[in-house]
GUKEGU-612633 format. One record per residue (C-alpha): residue in one letter; x, y, z. Coordinates in steps of 0.001 Angstrom, whole numbers, plus 500000, padded with zeros to 6 digits. Layout:
<recs>
aXYZ
...
</recs>
This chain:
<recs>
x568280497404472246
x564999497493473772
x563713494852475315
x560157494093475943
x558830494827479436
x556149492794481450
x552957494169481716
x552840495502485166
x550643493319487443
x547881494400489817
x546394492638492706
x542608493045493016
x543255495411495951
x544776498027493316
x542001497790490886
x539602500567489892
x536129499547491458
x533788498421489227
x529922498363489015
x529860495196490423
x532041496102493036
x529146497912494911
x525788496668493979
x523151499434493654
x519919498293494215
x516750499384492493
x514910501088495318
x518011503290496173
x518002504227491902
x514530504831491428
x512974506271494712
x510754503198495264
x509434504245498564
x507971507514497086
x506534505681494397
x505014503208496565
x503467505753498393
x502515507690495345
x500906503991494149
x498995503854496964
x497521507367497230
x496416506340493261
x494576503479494738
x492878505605497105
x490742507190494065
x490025503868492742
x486987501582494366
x488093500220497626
x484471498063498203
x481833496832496023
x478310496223498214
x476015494020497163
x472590493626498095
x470887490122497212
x473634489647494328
x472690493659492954
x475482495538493742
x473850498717495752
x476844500774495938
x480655501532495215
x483307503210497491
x486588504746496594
x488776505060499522
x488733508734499402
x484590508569499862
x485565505842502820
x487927508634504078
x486239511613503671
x482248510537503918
x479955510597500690
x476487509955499869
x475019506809498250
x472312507471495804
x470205503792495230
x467145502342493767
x464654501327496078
x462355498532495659
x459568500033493694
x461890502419491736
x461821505115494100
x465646506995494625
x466997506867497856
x469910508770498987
x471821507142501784
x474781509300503590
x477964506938504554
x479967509147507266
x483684508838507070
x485250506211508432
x487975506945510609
x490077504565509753
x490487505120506074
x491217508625506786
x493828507344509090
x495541505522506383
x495009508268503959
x497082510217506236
x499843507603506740
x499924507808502925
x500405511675502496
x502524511709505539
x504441508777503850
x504663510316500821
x506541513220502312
x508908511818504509
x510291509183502095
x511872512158499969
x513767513906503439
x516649512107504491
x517711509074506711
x516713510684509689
x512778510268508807
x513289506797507699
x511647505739510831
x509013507780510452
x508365506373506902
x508723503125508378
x506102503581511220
x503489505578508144
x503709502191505825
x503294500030508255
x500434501698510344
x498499502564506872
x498623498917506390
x497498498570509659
x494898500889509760
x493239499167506030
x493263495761508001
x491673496912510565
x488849498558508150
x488272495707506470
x487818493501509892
x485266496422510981
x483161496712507368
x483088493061507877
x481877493288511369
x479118495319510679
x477886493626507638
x477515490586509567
x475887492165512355
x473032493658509539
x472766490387508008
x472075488336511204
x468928490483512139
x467629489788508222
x468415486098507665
x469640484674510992
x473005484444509679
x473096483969505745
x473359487377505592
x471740489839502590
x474696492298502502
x477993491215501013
x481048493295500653
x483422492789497895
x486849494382498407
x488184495854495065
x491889495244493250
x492728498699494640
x492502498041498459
x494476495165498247
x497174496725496473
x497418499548498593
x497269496926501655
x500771495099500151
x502131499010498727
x501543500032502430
x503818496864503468
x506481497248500683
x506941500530501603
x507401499533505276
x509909497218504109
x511992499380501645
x512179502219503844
x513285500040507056
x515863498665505191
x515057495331505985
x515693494394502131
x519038495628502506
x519558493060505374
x518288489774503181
x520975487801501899
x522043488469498137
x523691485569496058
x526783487717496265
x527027487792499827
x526389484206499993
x529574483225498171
</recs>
Protein backbone atom coordinates (compact mmCIF):
# COMPACT_ATOMS: atom_id res chain seq x y z
CA UNK A 1 0.00 0.00 0.00
CA UNK A 2 1.19 3.33 -0.78
CA UNK A 3 1.46 5.68 1.55
CA UNK A 4 1.48 9.34 1.10
CA UNK A 5 4.87 11.07 1.17
CA UNK A 6 5.71 14.62 2.61
CA UNK A 7 6.26 17.19 0.33
CA UNK A 8 9.94 17.61 0.32
CA UNK A 9 11.00 20.81 2.17
CA UNK A 10 13.40 23.52 1.02
CA UNK A 11 15.23 26.07 2.98
CA UNK A 12 15.40 29.50 1.33
CA UNK A 13 19.07 28.78 0.54
CA UNK A 14 17.81 25.99 -2.06
CA UNK A 15 15.29 28.12 -3.72
CA UNK A 16 15.31 29.25 -7.35
CA UNK A 17 16.08 33.11 -7.23
CA UNK A 18 13.42 35.16 -7.90
CA UNK A 19 12.92 38.71 -9.36
CA UNK A 20 12.95 40.07 -6.17
CA UNK A 21 15.86 38.32 -5.24
CA UNK A 22 18.08 40.82 -7.24
CA UNK A 23 16.49 44.12 -7.74
CA UNK A 24 17.10 45.62 -11.22
CA UNK A 25 16.92 49.09 -11.25
CA UNK A 26 15.55 51.31 -13.96
CA UNK A 27 18.68 53.07 -15.14
CA UNK A 28 20.56 49.68 -15.59
CA UNK A 29 17.02 48.49 -17.87
CA UNK A 30 16.57 51.42 -19.85
CA UNK A 31 20.04 53.09 -20.54
CA UNK A 32 19.16 56.23 -18.53
CA UNK A 33 22.50 57.82 -18.79
CA UNK A 34 22.34 57.83 -22.66
CA UNK A 35 19.05 59.17 -22.54
CA UNK A 36 19.94 61.81 -20.23
CA UNK A 37 22.51 62.83 -22.37
CA UNK A 38 20.42 62.45 -25.45
CA UNK A 39 17.74 64.86 -23.27
CA UNK A 40 20.12 67.26 -22.90
CA UNK A 41 21.65 67.57 -26.38
CA UNK A 42 17.53 68.08 -27.27
CA UNK A 43 17.61 71.00 -24.99
CA UNK A 44 20.50 72.40 -26.64
CA UNK A 45 18.19 73.23 -29.85
CA UNK A 46 15.61 74.66 -27.71
CA UNK A 47 15.96 78.54 -26.31
CA UNK A 48 18.49 78.63 -23.60
CA UNK A 49 17.89 82.79 -22.90
CA UNK A 50 15.22 85.16 -23.57
CA UNK A 51 16.73 89.07 -23.60
CA UNK A 52 14.72 91.67 -22.92
CA UNK A 53 15.17 95.16 -23.54
CA UNK A 54 12.85 97.65 -21.46
CA UNK A 55 10.22 94.65 -21.02
CA UNK A 56 10.48 93.97 -25.30
CA UNK A 57 12.16 90.96 -25.61
CA UNK A 58 15.14 91.89 -28.26
CA UNK A 59 16.34 88.51 -28.86
CA UNK A 60 16.26 84.59 -28.34
CA UNK A 61 19.20 82.09 -28.01
CA UNK A 62 19.23 78.38 -28.42
CA UNK A 63 22.19 76.87 -26.87
CA UNK A 64 23.54 75.72 -30.09
CA UNK A 65 23.59 79.71 -31.33
CA UNK A 66 25.29 80.29 -27.60
CA UNK A 67 27.72 77.49 -28.70
CA UNK A 68 28.40 78.02 -32.03
CA UNK A 69 27.91 82.11 -32.51
CA UNK A 70 24.81 83.53 -34.53
CA UNK A 71 23.55 86.76 -35.55
CA UNK A 72 20.72 88.78 -33.94
CA UNK A 73 18.54 90.55 -36.36
CA UNK A 74 16.41 93.55 -34.18
CA UNK A 75 14.27 96.52 -34.57
CA UNK A 76 15.80 99.64 -33.83
CA UNK A 77 14.14 102.56 -32.42
CA UNK A 78 12.73 104.25 -35.43
CA UNK A 79 12.06 100.93 -37.30
CA UNK A 80 15.28 100.64 -38.83
CA UNK A 81 16.79 96.62 -38.85
CA UNK A 82 19.80 96.09 -37.12
CA UNK A 83 21.80 93.04 -37.28
CA UNK A 84 23.85 92.37 -34.21
CA UNK A 85 26.58 89.33 -34.34
CA UNK A 86 26.75 87.34 -30.79
CA UNK A 87 30.26 85.36 -31.01
CA UNK A 88 30.23 81.98 -29.43
CA UNK A 89 30.54 81.65 -26.11
CA UNK A 90 33.03 79.35 -24.98
CA UNK A 91 31.45 77.98 -22.44
CA UNK A 92 28.34 76.65 -24.03
CA UNK A 93 30.43 75.02 -26.53
CA UNK A 94 32.22 73.49 -23.66
CA UNK A 95 29.15 71.91 -22.38
CA UNK A 96 27.98 71.03 -25.78
CA UNK A 97 30.99 68.97 -25.90
CA UNK A 98 30.61 67.35 -22.45
CA UNK A 99 27.21 66.41 -23.91
CA UNK A 100 28.39 64.65 -27.21
CA UNK A 101 31.34 63.32 -25.40
CA UNK A 102 28.77 62.12 -22.74
CA UNK A 103 26.63 60.79 -25.03
CA UNK A 104 29.28 58.45 -26.31
CA UNK A 105 30.91 57.16 -23.47
CA UNK A 106 27.75 56.21 -21.51
CA UNK A 107 27.10 53.36 -24.22
CA UNK A 108 31.11 51.78 -23.82
CA UNK A 109 31.57 49.91 -20.84
CA UNK A 110 32.47 50.35 -17.06
CA UNK A 111 35.77 51.40 -17.80
CA UNK A 112 34.51 54.98 -19.21
CA UNK A 113 32.15 55.37 -16.41
CA UNK A 114 34.48 57.89 -15.03
CA UNK A 115 34.75 59.60 -17.91
CA UNK A 116 30.90 59.89 -18.15
CA UNK A 117 30.98 60.90 -14.71
CA UNK A 118 33.57 63.78 -15.11
CA UNK A 119 31.36 64.92 -18.86
CA UNK A 120 27.91 65.29 -16.66
CA UNK A 121 29.25 66.87 -14.11
CA UNK A 122 31.61 69.43 -15.90
CA UNK A 123 28.64 70.22 -18.56
CA UNK A 124 26.76 71.15 -15.54
CA UNK A 125 29.53 72.99 -14.54
CA UNK A 126 30.35 74.69 -17.47
CA UNK A 127 26.13 75.98 -17.89
CA UNK A 128 26.59 77.45 -14.26
CA UNK A 129 29.28 79.10 -14.97
CA UNK A 130 27.51 80.68 -18.27
CA UNK A 131 24.80 81.76 -16.61
CA UNK A 132 27.02 83.60 -13.70
CA UNK A 133 28.99 85.27 -16.79
CA UNK A 134 25.65 86.36 -19.07
CA UNK A 135 24.66 87.69 -15.78
CA UNK A 136 27.86 89.47 -15.22
CA UNK A 137 27.83 91.24 -18.24
CA UNK A 138 24.29 92.27 -18.28
CA UNK A 139 24.82 93.98 -15.14
CA UNK A 140 27.88 95.58 -16.15
CA UNK A 141 25.68 97.15 -19.47
CA UNK A 142 22.97 98.11 -17.27
CA UNK A 143 25.03 100.07 -14.67
CA UNK A 144 26.50 102.50 -17.37
CA UNK A 145 22.55 103.09 -18.60
CA UNK A 146 20.63 103.42 -15.32
CA UNK A 147 23.20 103.44 -12.49
CA UNK A 148 22.16 100.12 -11.49
CA UNK A 149 18.37 99.35 -12.40
CA UNK A 150 19.61 98.00 -15.29
CA UNK A 151 17.72 98.09 -19.05
CA UNK A 152 18.83 94.56 -20.10
CA UNK A 153 17.28 91.54 -18.44
CA UNK A 154 18.00 87.98 -19.22
CA UNK A 155 15.44 85.36 -18.85
CA UNK A 156 16.79 81.79 -18.77
CA UNK A 157 14.42 79.39 -20.69
CA UNK A 158 12.79 75.77 -19.40
CA UNK A 159 15.49 74.20 -21.59
CA UNK A 160 18.71 75.42 -19.79
CA UNK A 161 17.52 74.46 -16.65
CA UNK A 162 16.71 71.09 -17.60
CA UNK A 163 19.79 70.42 -19.21
CA UNK A 164 21.54 72.04 -15.96
CA UNK A 165 19.69 69.06 -13.59
CA UNK A 166 20.04 66.26 -16.95
CA UNK A 167 23.79 67.27 -16.77
CA UNK A 168 23.65 66.38 -12.84
CA UNK A 169 21.45 63.21 -13.13
CA UNK A 170 23.62 61.94 -15.47
CA UNK A 171 26.62 62.60 -13.18
CA UNK A 172 24.82 60.77 -10.65
CA UNK A 173 23.58 57.64 -12.58
CA UNK A 174 26.73 57.03 -14.20
CA UNK A 175 28.88 57.38 -10.81
CA UNK A 176 26.82 55.03 -9.31
CA UNK A 177 26.16 57.00 -6.46
CA UNK A 178 22.31 55.90 -6.74
CA UNK A 179 23.39 52.49 -6.43
CA UNK A 180 25.03 53.43 -3.03
CA UNK A 181 21.63 55.18 -1.43
CA UNK A 182 19.87 53.04 0.83
CA UNK A 183 16.77 51.05 -0.64
CA UNK A 184 13.84 50.01 1.76
CA UNK A 185 15.10 46.51 1.13
CA UNK A 186 18.41 47.01 2.38
CA UNK A 187 17.09 48.77 5.29
CA UNK A 188 15.27 45.75 6.70
Amino acid sequence: MDTPSAPATTSPRDAPPTASATPVRFWQLSGAVPLSFGAILVCFFFSFVNITCQGQRVASLTGIQLAKGTTVERTGLFGSKETKKVDAEPLATLALIAAVAGLLLSFGRRTTRVLTTIAGAAGAVFLLILKSKIDGGVLMQGQGLMQGQGLMQIEYCAAFTIAVVMFIVAALLSSGFIDRMPTAERRR
